[in-house]
C-alpha positions as CSV (number, residue, x, y, z in Angstrom):
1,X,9.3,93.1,5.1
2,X,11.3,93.0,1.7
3,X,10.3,91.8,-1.4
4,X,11.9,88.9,-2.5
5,X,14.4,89.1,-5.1
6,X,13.4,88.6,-8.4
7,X,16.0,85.6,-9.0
8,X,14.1,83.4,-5.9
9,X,10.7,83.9,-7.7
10,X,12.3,82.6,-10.8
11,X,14.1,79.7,-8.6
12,X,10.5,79.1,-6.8
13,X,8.7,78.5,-10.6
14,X,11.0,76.9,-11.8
15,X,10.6,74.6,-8.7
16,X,6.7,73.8,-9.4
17,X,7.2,73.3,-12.8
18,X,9.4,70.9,-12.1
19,X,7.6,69.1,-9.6
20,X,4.2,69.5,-11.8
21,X,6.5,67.2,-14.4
22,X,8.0,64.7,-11.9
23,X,4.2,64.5,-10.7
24,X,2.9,64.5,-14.0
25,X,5.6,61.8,-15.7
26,X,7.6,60.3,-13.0
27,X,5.1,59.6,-9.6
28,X,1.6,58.9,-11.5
29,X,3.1,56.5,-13.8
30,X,5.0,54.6,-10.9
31,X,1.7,54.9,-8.8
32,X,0.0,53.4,-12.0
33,X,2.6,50.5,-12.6
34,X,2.4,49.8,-9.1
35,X,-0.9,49.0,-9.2
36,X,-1.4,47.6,-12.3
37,X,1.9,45.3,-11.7
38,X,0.2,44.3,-8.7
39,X,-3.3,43.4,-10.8
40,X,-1.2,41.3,-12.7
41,X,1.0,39.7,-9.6
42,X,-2.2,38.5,-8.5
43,X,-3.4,37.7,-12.3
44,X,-0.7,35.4,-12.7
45,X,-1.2,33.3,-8.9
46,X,-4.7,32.9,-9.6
47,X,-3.7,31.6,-13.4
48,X,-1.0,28.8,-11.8
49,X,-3.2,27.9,-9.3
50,X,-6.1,27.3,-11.8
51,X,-3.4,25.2,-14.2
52,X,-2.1,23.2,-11.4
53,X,-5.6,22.2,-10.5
54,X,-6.4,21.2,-13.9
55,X,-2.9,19.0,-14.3
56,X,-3.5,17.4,-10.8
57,X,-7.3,16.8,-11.3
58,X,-7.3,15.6,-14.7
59,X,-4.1,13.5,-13.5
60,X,-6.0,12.1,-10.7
61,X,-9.2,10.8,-12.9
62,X,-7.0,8.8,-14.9
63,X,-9.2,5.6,-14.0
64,X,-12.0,6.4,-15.7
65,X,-12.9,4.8,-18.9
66,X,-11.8,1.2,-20.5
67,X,-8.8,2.0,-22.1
68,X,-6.5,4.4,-22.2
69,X,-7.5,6.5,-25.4
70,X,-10.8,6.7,-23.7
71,X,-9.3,7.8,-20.0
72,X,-7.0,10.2,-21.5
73,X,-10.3,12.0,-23.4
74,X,-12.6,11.7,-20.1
75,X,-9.1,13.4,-18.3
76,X,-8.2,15.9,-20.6
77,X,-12.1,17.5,-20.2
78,X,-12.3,17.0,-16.4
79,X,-8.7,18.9,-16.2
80,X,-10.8,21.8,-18.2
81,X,-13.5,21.8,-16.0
82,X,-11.0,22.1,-13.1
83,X,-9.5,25.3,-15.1
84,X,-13.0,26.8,-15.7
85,X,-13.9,26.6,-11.9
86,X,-10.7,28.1,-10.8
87,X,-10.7,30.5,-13.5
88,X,-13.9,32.0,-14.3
89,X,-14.7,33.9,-17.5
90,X,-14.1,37.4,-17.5
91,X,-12.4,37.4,-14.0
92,X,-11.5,41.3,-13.8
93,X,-12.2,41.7,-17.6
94,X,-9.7,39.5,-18.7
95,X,-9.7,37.7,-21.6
96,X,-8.6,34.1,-22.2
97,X,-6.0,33.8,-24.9
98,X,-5.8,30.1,-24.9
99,X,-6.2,27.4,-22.5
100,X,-5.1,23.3,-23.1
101,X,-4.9,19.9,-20.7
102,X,-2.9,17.2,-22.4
103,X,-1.8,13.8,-20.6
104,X,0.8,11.9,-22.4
105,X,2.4,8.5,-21.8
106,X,5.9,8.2,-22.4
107,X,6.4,4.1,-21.9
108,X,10.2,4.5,-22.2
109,X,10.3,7.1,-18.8
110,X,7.7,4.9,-17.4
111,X,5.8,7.7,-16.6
112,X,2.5,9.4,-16.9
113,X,1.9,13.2,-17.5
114,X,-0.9,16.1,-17.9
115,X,0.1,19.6,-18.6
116,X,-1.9,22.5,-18.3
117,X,-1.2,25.7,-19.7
118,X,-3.3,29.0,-19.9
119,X,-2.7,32.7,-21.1
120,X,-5.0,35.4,-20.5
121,X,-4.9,39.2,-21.5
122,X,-5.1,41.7,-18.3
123,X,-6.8,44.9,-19.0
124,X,-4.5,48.1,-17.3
125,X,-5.8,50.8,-15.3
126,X,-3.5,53.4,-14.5
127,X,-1.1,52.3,-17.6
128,X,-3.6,53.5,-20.2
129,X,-2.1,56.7,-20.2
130,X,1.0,55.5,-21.5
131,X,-0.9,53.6,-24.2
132,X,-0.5,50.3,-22.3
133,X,-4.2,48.8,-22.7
134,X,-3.4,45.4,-21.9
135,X,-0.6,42.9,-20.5
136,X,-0.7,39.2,-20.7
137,X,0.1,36.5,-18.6
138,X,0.7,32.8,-19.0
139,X,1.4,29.9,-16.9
140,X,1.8,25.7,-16.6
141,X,1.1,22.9,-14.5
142,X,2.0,20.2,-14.8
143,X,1.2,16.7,-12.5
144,X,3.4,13.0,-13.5
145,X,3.3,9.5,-11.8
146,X,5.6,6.6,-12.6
147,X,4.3,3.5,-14.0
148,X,3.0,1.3,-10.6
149,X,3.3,-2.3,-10.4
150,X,0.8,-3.6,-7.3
151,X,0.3,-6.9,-6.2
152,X,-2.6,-7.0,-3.7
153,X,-2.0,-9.7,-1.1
154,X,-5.5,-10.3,0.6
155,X,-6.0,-12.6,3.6
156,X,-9.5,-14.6,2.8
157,X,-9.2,-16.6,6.2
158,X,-12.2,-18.1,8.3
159,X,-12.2,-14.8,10.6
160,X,-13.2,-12.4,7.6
161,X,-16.4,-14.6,7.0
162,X,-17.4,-12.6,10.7
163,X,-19.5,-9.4,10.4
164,X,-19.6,-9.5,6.6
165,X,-16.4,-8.4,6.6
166,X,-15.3,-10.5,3.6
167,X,-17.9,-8.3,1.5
168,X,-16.5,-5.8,2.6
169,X,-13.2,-6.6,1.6
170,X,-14.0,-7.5,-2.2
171,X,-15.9,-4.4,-2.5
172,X,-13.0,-2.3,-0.9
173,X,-10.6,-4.0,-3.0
174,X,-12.4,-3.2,-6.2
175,X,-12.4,0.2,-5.5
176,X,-9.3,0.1,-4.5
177,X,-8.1,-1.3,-8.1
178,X,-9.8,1.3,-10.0
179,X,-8.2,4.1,-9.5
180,X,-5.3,2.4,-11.1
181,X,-4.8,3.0,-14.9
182,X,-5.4,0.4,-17.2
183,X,-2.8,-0.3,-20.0
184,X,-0.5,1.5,-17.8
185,X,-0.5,0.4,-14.8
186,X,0.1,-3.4,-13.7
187,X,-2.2,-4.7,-11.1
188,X,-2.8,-8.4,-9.8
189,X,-3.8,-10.6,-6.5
190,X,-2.9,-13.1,-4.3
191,X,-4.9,-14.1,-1.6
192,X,-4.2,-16.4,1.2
193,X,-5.8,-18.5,3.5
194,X,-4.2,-22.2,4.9
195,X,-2.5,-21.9,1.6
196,X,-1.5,-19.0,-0.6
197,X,-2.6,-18.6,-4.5
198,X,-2.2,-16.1,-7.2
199,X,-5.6,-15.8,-8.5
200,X,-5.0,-13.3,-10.9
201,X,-1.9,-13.2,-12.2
202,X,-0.7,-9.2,-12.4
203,X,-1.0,-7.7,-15.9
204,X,-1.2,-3.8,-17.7
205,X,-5.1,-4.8,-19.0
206,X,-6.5,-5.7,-15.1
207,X,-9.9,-4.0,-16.2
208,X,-10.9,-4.8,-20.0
209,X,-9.1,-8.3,-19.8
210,X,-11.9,-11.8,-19.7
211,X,-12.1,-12.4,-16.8
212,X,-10.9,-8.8,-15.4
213,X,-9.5,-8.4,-11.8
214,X,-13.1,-6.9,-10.7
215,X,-14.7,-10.0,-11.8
216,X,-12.2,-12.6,-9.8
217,X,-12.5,-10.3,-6.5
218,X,-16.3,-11.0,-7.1
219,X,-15.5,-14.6,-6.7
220,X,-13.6,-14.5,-3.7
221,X,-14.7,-16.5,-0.7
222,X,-13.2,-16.3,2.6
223,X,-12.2,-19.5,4.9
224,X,-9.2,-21.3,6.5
225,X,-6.2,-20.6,8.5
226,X,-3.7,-17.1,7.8
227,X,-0.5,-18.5,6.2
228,X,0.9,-15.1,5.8
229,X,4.2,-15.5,5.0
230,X,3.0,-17.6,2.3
231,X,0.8,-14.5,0.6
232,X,4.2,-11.9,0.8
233,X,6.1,-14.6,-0.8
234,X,4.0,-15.7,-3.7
235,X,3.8,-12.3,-4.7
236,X,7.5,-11.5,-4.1
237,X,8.3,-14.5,-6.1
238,X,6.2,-13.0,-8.8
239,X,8.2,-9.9,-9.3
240,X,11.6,-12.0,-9.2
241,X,10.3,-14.2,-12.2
242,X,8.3,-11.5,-14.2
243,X,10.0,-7.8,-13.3
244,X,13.0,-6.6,-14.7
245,X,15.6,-5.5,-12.4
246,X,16.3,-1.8,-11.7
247,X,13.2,-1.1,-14.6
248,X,12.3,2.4,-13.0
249,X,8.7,1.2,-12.0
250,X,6.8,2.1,-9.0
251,X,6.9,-1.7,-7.7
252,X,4.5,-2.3,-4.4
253,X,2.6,-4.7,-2.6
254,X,-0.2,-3.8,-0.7
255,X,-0.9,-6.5,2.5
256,X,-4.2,-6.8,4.5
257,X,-5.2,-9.1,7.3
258,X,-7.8,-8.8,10.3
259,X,-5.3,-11.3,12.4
260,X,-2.5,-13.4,13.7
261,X,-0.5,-15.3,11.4
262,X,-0.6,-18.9,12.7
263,X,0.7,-21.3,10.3
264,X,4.0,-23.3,10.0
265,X,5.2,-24.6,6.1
266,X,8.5,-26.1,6.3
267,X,9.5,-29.2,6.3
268,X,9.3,-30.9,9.6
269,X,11.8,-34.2,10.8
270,X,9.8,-36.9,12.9
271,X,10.8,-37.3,16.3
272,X,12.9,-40.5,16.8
273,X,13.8,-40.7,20.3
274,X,11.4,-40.4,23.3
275,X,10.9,-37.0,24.7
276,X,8.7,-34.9,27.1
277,X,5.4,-33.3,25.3
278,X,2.7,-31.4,26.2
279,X,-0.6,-34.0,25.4
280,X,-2.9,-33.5,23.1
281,X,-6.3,-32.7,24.8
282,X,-7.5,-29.5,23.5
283,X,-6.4,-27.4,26.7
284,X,-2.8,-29.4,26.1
285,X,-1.5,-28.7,29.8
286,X,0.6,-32.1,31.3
287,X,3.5,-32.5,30.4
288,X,3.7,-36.4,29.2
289,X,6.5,-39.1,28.0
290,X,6.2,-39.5,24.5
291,X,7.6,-42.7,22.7
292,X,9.6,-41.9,19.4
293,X,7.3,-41.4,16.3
294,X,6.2,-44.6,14.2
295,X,6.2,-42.6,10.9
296,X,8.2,-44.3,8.2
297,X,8.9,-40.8,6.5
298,X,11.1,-38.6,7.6
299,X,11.2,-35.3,7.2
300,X,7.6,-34.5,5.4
301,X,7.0,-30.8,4.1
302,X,3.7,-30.1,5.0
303,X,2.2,-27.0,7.4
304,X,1.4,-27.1,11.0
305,X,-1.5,-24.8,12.9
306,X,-2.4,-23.8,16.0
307,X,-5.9,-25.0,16.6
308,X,-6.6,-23.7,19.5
309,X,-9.0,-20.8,18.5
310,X,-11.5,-23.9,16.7
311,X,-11.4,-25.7,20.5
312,X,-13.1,-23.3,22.3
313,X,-9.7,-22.1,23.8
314,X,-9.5,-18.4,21.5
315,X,-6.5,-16.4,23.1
316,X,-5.1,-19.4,25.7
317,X,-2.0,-18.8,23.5
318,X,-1.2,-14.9,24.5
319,X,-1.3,-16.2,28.5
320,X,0.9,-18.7,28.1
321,X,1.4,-21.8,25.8
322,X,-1.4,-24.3,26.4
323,X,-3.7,-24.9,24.0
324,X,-4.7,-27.6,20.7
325,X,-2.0,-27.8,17.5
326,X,-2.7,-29.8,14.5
327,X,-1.2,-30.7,11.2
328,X,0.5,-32.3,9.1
329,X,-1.2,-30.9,6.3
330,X,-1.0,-30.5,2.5
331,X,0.4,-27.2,1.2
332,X,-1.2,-27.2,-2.0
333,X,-3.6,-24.6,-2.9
334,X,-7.3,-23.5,-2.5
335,X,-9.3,-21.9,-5.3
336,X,-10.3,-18.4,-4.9
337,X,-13.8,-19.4,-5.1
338,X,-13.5,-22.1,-2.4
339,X,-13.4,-21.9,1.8
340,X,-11.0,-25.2,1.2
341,X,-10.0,-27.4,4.6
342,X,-7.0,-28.9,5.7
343,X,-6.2,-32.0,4.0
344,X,-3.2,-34.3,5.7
345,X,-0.4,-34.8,3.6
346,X,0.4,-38.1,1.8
347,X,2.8,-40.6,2.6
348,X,2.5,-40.3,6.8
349,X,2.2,-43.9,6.8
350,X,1.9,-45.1,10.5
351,X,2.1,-41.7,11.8
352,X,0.2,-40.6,15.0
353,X,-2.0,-37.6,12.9
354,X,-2.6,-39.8,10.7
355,X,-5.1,-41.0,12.2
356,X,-6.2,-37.3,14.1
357,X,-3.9,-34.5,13.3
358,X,-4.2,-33.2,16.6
359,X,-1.9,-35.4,17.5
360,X,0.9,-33.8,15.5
361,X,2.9,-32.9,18.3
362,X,3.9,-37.0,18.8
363,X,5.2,-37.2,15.6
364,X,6.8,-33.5,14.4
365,X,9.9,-33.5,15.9
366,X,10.1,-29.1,15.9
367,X,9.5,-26.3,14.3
368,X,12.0,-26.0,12.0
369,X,14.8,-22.8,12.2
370,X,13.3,-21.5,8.5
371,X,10.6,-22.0,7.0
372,X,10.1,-23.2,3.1
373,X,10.3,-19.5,1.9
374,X,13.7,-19.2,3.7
375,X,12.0,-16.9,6.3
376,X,13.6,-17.3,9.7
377,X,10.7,-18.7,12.1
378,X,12.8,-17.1,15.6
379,X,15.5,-14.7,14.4
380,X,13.7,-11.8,14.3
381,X,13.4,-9.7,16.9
382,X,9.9,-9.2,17.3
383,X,9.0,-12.7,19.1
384,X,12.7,-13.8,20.2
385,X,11.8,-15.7,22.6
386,X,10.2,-19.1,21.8
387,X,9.3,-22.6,24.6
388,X,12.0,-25.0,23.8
389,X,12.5,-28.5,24.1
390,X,14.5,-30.3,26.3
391,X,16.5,-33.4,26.3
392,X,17.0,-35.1,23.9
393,X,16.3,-32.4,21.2
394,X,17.4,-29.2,23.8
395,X,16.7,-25.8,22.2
396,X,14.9,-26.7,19.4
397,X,11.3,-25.0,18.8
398,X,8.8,-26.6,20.7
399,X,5.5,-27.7,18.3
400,X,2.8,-28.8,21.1
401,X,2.6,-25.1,21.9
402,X,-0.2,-22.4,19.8
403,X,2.2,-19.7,21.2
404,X,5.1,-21.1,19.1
405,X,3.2,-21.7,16.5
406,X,2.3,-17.9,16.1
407,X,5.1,-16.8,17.4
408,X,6.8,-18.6,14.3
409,X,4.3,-17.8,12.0
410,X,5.1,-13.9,13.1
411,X,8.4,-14.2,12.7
412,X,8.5,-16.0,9.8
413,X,5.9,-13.8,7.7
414,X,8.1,-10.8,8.7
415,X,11.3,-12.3,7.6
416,X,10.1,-12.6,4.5
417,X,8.9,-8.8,4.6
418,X,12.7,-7.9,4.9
419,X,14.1,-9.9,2.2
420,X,11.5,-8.1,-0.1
421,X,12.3,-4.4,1.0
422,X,15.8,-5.3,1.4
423,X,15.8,-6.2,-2.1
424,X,17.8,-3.3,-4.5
425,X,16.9,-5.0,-7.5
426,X,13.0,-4.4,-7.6
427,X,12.9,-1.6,-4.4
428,X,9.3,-3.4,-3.5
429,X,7.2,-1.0,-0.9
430,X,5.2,-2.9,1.6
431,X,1.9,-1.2,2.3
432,X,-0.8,-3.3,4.8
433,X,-3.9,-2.5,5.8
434,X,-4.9,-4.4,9.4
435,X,-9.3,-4.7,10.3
436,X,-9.7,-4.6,13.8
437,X,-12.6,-6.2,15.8
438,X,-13.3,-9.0,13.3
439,X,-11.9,-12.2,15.3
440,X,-10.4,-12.9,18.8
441,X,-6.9,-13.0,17.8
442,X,-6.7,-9.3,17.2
443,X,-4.4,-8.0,14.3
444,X,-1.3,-6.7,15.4
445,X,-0.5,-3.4,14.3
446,X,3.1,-3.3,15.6
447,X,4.1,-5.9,13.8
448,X,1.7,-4.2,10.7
449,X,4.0,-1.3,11.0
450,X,7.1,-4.1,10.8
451,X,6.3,-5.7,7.6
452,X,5.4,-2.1,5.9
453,X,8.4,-0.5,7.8
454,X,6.3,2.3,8.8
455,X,7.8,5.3,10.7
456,X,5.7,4.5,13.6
457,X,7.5,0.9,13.8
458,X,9.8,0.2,16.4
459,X,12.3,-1.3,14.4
460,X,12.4,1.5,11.7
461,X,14.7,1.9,8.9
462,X,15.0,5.4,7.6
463,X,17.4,3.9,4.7
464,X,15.6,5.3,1.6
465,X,16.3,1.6,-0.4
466,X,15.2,0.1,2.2
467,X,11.6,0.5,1.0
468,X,9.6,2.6,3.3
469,X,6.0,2.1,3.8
470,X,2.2,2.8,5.2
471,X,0.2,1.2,7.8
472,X,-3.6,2.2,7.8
473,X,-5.7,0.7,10.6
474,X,-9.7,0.2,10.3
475,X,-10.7,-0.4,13.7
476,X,-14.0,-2.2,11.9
477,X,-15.3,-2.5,8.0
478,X,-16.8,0.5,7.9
479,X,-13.2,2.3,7.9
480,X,-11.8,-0.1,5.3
481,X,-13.1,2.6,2.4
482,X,-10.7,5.2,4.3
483,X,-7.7,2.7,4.7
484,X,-7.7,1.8,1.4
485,X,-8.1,5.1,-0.1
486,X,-4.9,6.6,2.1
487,X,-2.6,3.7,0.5
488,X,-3.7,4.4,-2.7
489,X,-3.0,8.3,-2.1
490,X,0.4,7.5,-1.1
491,X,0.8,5.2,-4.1
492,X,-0.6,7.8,-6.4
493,X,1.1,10.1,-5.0
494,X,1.7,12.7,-7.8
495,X,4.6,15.5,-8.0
496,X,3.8,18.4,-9.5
């Protein structure tokens, strides 16, 4: 063998000297800032993880204190606790540069903000040989809710005085208050029952106002009929008179019932000319010649109710269409604090219920086509079909019949439900909460779904204005915690 030239063992060291430097100054360095980049890749998720916990957290316990000097304080430290245990001290040897949670209220935006922010220095590993000791990395988070206007519509009927289930109710709806913001959010009630009230009228200082919100729930006692439709529209009615149009607000209503709607208000013309009626026994089954009505008023506005349920005849009305009705009655209303009864209305002079409302159905000539909130009492398409009258007053809604009666009440409450999400001007979310198990009537949850216009609904508009709820379902009291709880999720929903 030959010795190798002396020009290729030159060429060869010059070879590993070059490739000692690109070791030396090219490969270890990139090795280095490989690793230490991805130290600090790593650094920097664990940082905005940490401040987006302390924005949403401190965000989220924006209910706790009086007022809101006090809830921004208590806030601003829990969002710092939230940092601290998603960030401990020293993590890899770093070292925290600074670290802040603010919440602000900006009243013109209608909105309410926390920001975290947080830098730490990163100690390097491999870069120290380029004199690189140290990096540092910063990150926000930042968590924002509108303003929310809620107006709680509560049903307080007989049926929730079952199981303790109107305890249950007050307590629920406490809670359920409180995790609103006071001085920045509105809050307020209306509770129905035979007759509909607001019992606290909505305002920004719900909690530190005399008497609060807290303190009228306590008050609340449950008793009567369910005039639903009369609960949506008091509180709609409120944001029509009260609201400003287009104002940018989170504007909802949140609607509970454990039952059937089954009550009529409208105002109701007295039969003048002989007809064909079911009688007025509490099982209501012939079918009898009625003489015209004696009343020396005509029309009266008043309520109807199926009574069917008090006779001993609970559910007659889903089989078919016997069963006990009653009214006229006063449409007044019925303090918070009182179970209230049926009172007939004045000036029925002569009239058959006058003298025992039961026997309503010889005097009423029908249900009327809309009711007094200008809810349509058949033309939805929920419960189309209603028993009709025949000769002389063909077509018209039968009212000697429970089933029409709720069928009405149905239809009316969820007319009204559509003129307030079809509304533009205050864009009004339904939310309703239904408690199963509490009375024989069972709530409905289809038509639950209806009046929030819940995905699930049959009749589901996926129009964004259209104002697009939640149904929750508590199959008994003890879920009502959880029901409540998911609508206020979705109504504190907060975007990061």
């Amino acid at each position: 063998m030959t010795d190798m030239p002396a020009s290729h063992r030159r060429e060869r060291g010059v070879s590993i000297v070059m490739l000692t430097f690109l070791v030396a100054f090219v490969l270890i360095p990139m090795i280095g800032l490989a690793i230490d980049g991805a130290v600090l890749f790593w650094m920097k998720a664990k940082l905005s993880a940490a401040v987006d916990a302390a924005a949403l957290g401190a965000a989220r316990s924006l209910d706790v204190g009086a007022n809101f000097i006090q809830q921004k304080a208590n806030a601003e430290a829990l969002g710092g606790q939230y940092f601290d245990a998603n960030f401990p001290v020293g993590i890899l040897r770093t070292t925290l540069v600074s670290s802040s949670v603010t919440v602000t209220k900006d009243d013109t935006k209608h909105t309410l903000t926390a920001t975290a922010t947080a830098s730490v220095s990163v100690p390097t590993y491999f870069m120290r040989i380029l004199h690189f000791d140290s990096s540092t990395v910063a990150a926000t988070g930042q968590a924002s809710r509108r303003n929310a206007i809620v107006v709680l519509v509560l049903d307080r009927s007989g049926s929730m005085t079952n199981k303790g289930s109107c305890d249950a109710l007050i307590s629920n709806a406490q809670d359920f208050v409180n995790r609103f913001v006071d001085d920045f959010d509105t809050v307020g009630l209306v509770t129905f029952q035979t007759s509909a009230n607001i019992d606290f009228t909505p305002v920004k200082k719900f909690k530190s106002s005399t008497p609060s919100l807290k303190s009228t729930l306590d008050k609340l006692v449950c008793g009567g009929n369910t005039n639903a439709a009369a609960g949506l529209k008091k509180a709609y009615t409120w944001f029509q008179d009260n609201v400003t149009k287009n104002s940018g607000y989170l504007n909802a209503i949140l609607f509970f019932t454990d039952g059937q709607p089954n009550v009529v208000q409208g105002t109701f013309k007295m039969k003048k000319k002989l007809d064909t009626r079911y009688d007025s026994t509490p099982l209501g089954i012939l079918l009898l010649p009625v003489p015209k009505s004696n009343c020396d008023s005509s029309p009266l506005n008043g309520l109807i109710a199926d009574d069917s349920d008090e006779n001993g005849a609970s559910d007659i009305w889903t089989l078919n269409h016997f069963g006990q009705t009653s009214g006229l009655f006063q449409t007044g209303s019925i303090s918070i604090d009182k179970k209230g009864s049926l009172k007939k209305i004045s000036g029925a002079d002569n009239c058959a219920f006058d003298s025992d409302t039961d026997r309503m159905r010889e005097d009423v000539r029908a249900i009327p086509d809309t009711d007094d909130f200008g809810g349509s009492t058949h033309g939805n398409p929920y419960l189309p079909t209603l028993d009709v009258l025949s000769a002389p007053y063909a077509g018209e809604i039968r009212p000697d019949t429970p089933r029409n009666i709720h069928w009405a009440a149905f239809n009316s409450a969820e007319s009204i439900a559509k003129q307030i999400r079809d509304d533009k001007d205050y864009g009004i979310i339904i939310y309703t909460i239904g408690l199963q198990g509490n009375e024989s009537m069972e709530m409905d949850q289809g038509f639950m779904e209806r009046v929030a216009n819940d995905p699930r609904a049959a009749n589901y508009d996926s129009d964004p204005a259209k104002g697009q709820g939640k149904f929750a379902l508590a199959s008994d009291k003890s879920e009502l915690a959880a029901a409540f709880s998911a609508i206020a999720s979705q109504l504190l929903h907060l975007s990061q």
